[in-house]
Backbone as JSON, one array per atom type, in Angstrom:
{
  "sequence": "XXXXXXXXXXXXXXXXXXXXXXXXXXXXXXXXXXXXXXXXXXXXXXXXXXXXXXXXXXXXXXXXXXXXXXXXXXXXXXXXXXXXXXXXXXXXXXXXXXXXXXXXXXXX",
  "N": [[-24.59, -20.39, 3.22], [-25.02, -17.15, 3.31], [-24.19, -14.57, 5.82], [-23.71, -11.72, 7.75], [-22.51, -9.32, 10.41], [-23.38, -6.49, 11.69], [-22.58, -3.19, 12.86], [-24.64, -0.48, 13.88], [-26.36, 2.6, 14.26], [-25.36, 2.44, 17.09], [-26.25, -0.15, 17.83], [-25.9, -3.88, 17.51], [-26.29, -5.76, 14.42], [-27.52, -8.79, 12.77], [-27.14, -9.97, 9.93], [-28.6, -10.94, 6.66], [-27.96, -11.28, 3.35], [-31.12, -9.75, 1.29], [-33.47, -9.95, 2.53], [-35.2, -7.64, 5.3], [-34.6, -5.23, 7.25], [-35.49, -3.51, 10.27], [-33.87, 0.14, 11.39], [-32.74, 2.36, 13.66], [-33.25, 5.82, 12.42], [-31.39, 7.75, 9.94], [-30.42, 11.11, 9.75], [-31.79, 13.36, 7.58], [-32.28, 11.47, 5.59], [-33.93, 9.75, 2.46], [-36.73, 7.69, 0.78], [-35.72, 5.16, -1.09], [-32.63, 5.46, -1.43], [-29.33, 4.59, -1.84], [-27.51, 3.05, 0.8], [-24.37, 2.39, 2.65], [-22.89, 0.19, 4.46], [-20.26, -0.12, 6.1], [-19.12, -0.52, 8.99], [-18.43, -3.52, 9.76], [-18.56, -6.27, 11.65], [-18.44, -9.23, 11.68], [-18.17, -11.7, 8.81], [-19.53, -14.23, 7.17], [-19.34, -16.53, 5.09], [-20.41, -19.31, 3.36], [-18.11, -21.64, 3.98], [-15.9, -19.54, 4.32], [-14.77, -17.33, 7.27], [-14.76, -14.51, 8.21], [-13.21, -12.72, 11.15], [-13.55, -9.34, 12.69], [-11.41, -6.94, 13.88], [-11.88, -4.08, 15.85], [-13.37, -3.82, 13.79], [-14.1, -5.31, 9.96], [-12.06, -4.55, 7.31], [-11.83, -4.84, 4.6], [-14.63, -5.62, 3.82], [-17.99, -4.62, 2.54], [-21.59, -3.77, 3.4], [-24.4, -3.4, 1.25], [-27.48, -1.65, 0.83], [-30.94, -0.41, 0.59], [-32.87, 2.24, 0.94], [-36.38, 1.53, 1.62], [-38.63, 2.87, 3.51], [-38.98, 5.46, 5.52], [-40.57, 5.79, 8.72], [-42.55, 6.07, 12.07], [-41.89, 4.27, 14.54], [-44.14, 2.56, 16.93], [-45.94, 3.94, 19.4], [-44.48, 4.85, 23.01], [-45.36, 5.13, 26.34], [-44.25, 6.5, 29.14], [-45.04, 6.66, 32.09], [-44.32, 8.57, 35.68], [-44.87, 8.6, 38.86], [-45.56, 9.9, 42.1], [-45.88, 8.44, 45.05], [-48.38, 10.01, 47.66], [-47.97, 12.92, 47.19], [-49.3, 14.18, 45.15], [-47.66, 14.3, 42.9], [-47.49, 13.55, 39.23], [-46.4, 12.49, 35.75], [-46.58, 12.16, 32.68], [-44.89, 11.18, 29.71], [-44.16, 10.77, 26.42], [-43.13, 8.57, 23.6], [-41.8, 8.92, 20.36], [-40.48, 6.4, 18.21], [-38.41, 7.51, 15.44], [-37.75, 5.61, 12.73], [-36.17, 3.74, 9.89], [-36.86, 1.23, 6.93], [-34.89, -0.88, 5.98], [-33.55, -2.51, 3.14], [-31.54, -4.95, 2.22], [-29.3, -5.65, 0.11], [-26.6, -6.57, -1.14], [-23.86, -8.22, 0.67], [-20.55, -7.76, 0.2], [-17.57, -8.9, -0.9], [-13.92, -7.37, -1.23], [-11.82, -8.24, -2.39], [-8.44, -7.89, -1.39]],
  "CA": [[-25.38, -19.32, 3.79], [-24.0, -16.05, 3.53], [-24.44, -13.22, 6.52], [-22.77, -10.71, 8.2], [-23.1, -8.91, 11.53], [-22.72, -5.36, 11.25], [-22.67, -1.75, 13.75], [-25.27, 1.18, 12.86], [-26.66, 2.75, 15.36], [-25.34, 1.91, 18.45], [-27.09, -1.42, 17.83], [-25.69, -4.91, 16.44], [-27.38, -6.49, 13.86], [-27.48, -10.12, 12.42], [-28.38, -9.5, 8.4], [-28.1, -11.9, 5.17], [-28.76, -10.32, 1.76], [-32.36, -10.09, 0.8], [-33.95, -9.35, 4.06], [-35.77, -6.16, 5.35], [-34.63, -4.63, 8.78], [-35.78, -1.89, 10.46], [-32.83, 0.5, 11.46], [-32.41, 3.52, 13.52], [-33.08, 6.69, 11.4], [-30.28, 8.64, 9.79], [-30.72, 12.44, 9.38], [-31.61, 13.49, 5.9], [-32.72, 9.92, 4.56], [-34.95, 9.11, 1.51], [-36.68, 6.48, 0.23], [-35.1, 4.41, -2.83], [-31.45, 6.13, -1.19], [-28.77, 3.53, -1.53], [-26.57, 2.83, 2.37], [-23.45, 1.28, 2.35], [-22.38, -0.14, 5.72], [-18.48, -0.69, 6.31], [-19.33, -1.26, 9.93], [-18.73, -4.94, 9.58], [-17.71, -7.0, 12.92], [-18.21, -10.56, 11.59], [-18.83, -11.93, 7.86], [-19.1, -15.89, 6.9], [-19.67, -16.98, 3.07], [-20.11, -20.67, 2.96], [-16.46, -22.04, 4.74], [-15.39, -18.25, 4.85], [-15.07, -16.69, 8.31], [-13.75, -13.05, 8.49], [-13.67, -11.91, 12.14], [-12.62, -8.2, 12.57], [-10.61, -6.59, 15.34], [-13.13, -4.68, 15.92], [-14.31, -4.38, 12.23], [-13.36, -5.89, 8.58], [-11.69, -3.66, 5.98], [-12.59, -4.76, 2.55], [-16.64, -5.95, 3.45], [-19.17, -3.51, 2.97], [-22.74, -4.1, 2.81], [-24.94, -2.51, 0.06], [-28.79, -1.56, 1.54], [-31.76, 0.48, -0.03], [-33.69, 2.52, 2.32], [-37.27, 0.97, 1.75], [-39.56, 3.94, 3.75], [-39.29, 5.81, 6.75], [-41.6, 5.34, 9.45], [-42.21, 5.85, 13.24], [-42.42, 2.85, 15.62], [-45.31, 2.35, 17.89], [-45.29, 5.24, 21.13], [-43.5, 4.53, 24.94], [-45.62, 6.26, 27.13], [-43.65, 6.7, 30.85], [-45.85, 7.1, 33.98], [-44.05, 8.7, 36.94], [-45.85, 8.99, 39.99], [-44.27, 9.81, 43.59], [-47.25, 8.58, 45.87], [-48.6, 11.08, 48.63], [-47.13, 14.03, 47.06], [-49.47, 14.6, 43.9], [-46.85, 14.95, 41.28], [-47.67, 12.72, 38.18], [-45.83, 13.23, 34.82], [-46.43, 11.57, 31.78], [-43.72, 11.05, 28.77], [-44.56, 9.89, 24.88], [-42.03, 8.82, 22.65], [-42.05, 7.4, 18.86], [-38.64, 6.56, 17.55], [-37.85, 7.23, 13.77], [-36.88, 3.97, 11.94], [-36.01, 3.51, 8.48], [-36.7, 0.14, 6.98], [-33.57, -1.31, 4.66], [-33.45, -3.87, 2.3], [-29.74, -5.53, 2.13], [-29.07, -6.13, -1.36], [-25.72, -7.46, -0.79], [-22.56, -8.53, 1.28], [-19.75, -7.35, -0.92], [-16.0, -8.52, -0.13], [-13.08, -6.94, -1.88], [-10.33, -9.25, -1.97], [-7.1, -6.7, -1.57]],
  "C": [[-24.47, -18.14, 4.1], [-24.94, -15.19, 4.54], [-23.6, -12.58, 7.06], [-23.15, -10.1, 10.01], [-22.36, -7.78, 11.42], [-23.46, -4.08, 12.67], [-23.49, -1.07, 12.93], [-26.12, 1.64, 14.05], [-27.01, 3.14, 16.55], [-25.86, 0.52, 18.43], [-26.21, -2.29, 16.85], [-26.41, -5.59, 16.08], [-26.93, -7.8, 13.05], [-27.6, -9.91, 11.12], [-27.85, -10.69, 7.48], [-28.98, -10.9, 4.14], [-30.22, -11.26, 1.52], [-33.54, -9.82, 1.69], [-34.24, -7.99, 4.11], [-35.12, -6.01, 6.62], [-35.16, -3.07, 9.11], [-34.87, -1.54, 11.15], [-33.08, 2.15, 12.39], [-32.31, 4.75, 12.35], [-31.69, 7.32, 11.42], [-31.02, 10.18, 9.25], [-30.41, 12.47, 7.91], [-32.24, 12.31, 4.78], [-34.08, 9.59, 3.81], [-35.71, 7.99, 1.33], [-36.09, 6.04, -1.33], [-33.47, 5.13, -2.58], [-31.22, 4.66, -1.18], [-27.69, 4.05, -0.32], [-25.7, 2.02, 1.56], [-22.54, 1.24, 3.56], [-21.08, -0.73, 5.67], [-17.92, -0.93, 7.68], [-19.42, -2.52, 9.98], [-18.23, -5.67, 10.33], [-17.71, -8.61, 12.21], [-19.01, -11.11, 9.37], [-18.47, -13.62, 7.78], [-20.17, -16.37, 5.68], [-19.53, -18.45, 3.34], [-19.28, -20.66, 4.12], [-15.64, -20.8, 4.89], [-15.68, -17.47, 5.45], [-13.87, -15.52, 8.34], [-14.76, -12.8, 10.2], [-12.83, -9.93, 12.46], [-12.21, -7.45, 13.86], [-10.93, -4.58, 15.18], [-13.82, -4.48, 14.23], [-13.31, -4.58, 10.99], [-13.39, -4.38, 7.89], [-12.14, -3.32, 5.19], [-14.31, -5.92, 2.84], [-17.21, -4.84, 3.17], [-20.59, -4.49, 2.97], [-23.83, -3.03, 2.43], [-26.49, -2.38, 0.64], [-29.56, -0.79, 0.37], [-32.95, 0.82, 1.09], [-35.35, 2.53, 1.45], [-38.62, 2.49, 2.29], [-38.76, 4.06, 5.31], [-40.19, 5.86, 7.41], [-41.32, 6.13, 10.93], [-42.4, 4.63, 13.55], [-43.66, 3.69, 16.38], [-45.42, 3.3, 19.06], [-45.01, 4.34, 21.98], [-44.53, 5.1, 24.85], [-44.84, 5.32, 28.63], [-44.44, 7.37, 31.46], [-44.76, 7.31, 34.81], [-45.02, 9.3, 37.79], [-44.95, 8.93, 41.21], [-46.04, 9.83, 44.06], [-47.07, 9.3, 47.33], [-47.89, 12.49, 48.28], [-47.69, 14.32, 45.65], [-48.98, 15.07, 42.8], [-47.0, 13.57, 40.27], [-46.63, 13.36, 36.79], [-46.09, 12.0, 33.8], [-45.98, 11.5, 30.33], [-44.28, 10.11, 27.61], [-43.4, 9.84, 24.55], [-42.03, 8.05, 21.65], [-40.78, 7.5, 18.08], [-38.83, 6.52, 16.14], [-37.1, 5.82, 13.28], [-37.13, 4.02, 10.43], [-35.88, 1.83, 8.46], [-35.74, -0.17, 5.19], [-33.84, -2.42, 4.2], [-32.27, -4.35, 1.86], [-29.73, -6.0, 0.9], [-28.29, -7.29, -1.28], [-24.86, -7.47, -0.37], [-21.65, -8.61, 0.22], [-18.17, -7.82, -0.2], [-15.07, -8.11, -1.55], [-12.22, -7.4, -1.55], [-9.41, -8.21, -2.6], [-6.17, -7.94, -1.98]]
}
């Protein structure tokens, strides 16, 4: 079982090739664009464990950005009681959803 655990972000993620995630948007991003993540904190192939101090060298991993999207809205209620101030806050985060092709190592 091959996966990886990789930075993008601000967020760590768990991934094995073949899989969809949904990802923080990047400015500018298509669909059918190929990513290539070199953020790579942990990879393990079978009996091969790379850990990286804090990330590996020669991994990358290869993605295809799938569609952009929003997520679902926040709404935030503040209320201060006896003092009629209310305020209410929306928010719909951009997410791109990736498809991990594959965990690539480059043996130097």
């Amino acid at each position: 079982m091959t996966y990886a655990i990789i930075e993008t972000g601000g967020h760590q993620l768990f991934i094995k090739p073949g899989n969809f995630y949904n990802i923080k948007n990047f400015p500018k991003t298509k669909s059918n664009t190929k990513l290539i993540f070199n953020r790579v904190l942990f990879f393990n192939s079978n009996n091969e464990i790379f850990i990286g101090q804090p990330f590996i060298k020669n991994i990358i991993v290869e993605a295809r950005i799938i569609k952009n999207f929003k997520a679902s809205k926040i709404i935030v209620y503040k209320m201060r009681r006896k003092k009629k101030t209310r305020r209410k806050y929306g928010q719909r985060q951009s997410l791109i959803q990736v498809f991990i092709e594959k965990i690539k190592l480059n043996k130097i």
